[in-house]
MARDO-849745 format. One record per residue (C-alpha): residue in one letter; x, y, z. Coordinates in steps of 0.2 Angstrom, whole numbers, plus 2048, in hexadecimal, padded with zeros to 3 digits. Example, Ala and Ser with C-alpha at 12.3 -4.5 7.8 and 13.67 -1.06 7.14 Angstrom:
! MARDO-849745
PT  res   xx   yy   zz
PT    a  83E  7EA  827
PT    s  844  7FB  824
//
This chain:
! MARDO-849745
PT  res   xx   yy   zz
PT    x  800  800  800
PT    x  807  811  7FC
PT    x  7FF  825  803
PT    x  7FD  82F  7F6
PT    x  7E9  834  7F4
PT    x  7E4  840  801
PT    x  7F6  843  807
PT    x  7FE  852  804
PT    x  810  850  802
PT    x  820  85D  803
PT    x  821  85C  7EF
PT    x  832  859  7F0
PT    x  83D  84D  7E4
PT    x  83C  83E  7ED
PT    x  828  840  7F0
PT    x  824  82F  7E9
PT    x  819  829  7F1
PT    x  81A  820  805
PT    x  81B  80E  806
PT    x  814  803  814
PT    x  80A  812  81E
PT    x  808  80C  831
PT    x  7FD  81A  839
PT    x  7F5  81B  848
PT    x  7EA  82B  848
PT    x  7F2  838  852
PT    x  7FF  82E  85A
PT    x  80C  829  84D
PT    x  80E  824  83A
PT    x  81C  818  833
PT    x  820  818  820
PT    x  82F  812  814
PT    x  834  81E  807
PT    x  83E  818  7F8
PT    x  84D  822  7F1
PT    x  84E  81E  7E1
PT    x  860  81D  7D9
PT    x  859  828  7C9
PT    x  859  839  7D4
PT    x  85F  847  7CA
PT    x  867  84E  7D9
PT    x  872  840  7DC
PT    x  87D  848  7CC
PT    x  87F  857  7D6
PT    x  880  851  7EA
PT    x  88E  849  7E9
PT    x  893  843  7D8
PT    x  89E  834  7E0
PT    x  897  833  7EF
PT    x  883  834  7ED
PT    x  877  839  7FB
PT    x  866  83E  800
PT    x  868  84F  805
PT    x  863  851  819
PT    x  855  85E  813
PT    x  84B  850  808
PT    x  84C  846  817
PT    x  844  852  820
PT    x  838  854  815
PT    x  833  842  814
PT    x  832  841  827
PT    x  823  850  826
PT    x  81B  845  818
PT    x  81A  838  827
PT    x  817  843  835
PT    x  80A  848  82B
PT    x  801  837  82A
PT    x  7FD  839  83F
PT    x  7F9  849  83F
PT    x  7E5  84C  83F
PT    x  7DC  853  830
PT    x  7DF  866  82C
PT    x  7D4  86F  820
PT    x  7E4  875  818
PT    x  7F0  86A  81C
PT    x  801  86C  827
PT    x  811  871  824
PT    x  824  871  82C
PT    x  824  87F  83B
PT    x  838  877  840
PT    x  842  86B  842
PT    x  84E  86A  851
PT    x  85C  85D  857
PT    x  85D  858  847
PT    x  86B  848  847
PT    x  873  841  838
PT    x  879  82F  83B
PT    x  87D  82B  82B
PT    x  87B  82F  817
PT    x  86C  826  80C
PT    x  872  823  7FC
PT    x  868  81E  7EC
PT    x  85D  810  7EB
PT    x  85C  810  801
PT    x  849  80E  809
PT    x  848  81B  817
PT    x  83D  812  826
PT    x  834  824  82E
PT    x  82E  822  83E
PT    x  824  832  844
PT    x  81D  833  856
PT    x  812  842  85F
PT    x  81B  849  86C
PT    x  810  856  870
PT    x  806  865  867
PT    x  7FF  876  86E
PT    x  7EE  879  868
PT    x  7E6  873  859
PT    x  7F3  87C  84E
PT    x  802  874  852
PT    x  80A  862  852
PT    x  81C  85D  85B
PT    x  822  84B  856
PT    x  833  842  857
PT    x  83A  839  847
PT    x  844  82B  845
PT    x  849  827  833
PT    x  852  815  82F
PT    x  85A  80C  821
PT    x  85C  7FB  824
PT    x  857  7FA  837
PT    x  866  807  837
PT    x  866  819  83D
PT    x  866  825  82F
PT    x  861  835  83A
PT    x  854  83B  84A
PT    x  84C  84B  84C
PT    x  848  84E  85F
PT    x  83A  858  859
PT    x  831  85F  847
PT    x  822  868  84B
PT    x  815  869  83E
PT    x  80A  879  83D
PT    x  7F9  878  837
PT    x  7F8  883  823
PT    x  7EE  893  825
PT    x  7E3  896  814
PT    x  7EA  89F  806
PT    x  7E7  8B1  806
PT    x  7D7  8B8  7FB
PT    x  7DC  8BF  7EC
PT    x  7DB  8D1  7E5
PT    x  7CB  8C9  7DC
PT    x  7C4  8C5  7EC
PT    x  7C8  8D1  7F8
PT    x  7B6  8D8  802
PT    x  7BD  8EA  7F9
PT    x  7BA  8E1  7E8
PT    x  7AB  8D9  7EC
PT    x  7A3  8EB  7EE
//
């Protein structure tokens, strides 16, 4: 089983979709991402030594997180990420393990989780905490501002 309809992921380059999802509903969400060896990036980061750049992997844990969070009208995005630890690089053609936990939230409005990603039962990087903060609607356009409406 892959996530892909009614999840909204980061749109980055490695956004295929999540494998495996795991959730349980406000708690915590567990999912494999695949990074496929065909990346154009990989040309660029590092020529002879190819890795997942850490931000990606990032990314890919807020995909996750995501999966526990509850339903928000227009979605959540990245508020931070602290204590960020890199055990070791992913290189093309790895499956990332995520693991996102609820730590905490204040309010409806935002989410604190802890993140533990794997490659083969090994350690790739933790974040302490990633909070998630719920999207506010985009603003109204010139066409429909209340002055226009007039």
């Amino acid at each position: 089983m892959s996530v892909t309809a009614g999840h909204r992921a980061t749109g980055h380059p490695v956004h295929g979709a999540l494998l495996d999802p795991e959730i349980l509903a406000g708690e915590q969400a567990r999912a494999v991402r695949n990074v496929p060896n065909t990346l154009d990036l990989f040309a660029t980061h590092f020529p002879r030594f190819p890795i997942l750049p850490g931000v990606l992997l990032v990314a890919s844990a807020v995909d996750v997180a995501v999966l526990a969070a509850p339903p928000a009208e227009h979605g959540w995005r990245l508020g931070e990420a602290t204590r960020v630890r890199w055990r070791r690089p992913v290189r093309p053609g790895d499956q990332v393990a995520i693991l996102a936990e609820l730590t905490g939230r204040e309010g409806d409005d935002t989410l604190h989780f802890k993140i533990a990603a794997t490659v083969d039962g090994q350690p790739v990087a933790t974040v302490r905490q990633l909070t998630l903060v719920r999207r506010l609607p985009a603003p109204a356009t010139v066409g429909e501002s209340p002055k226009e409406q007039r």
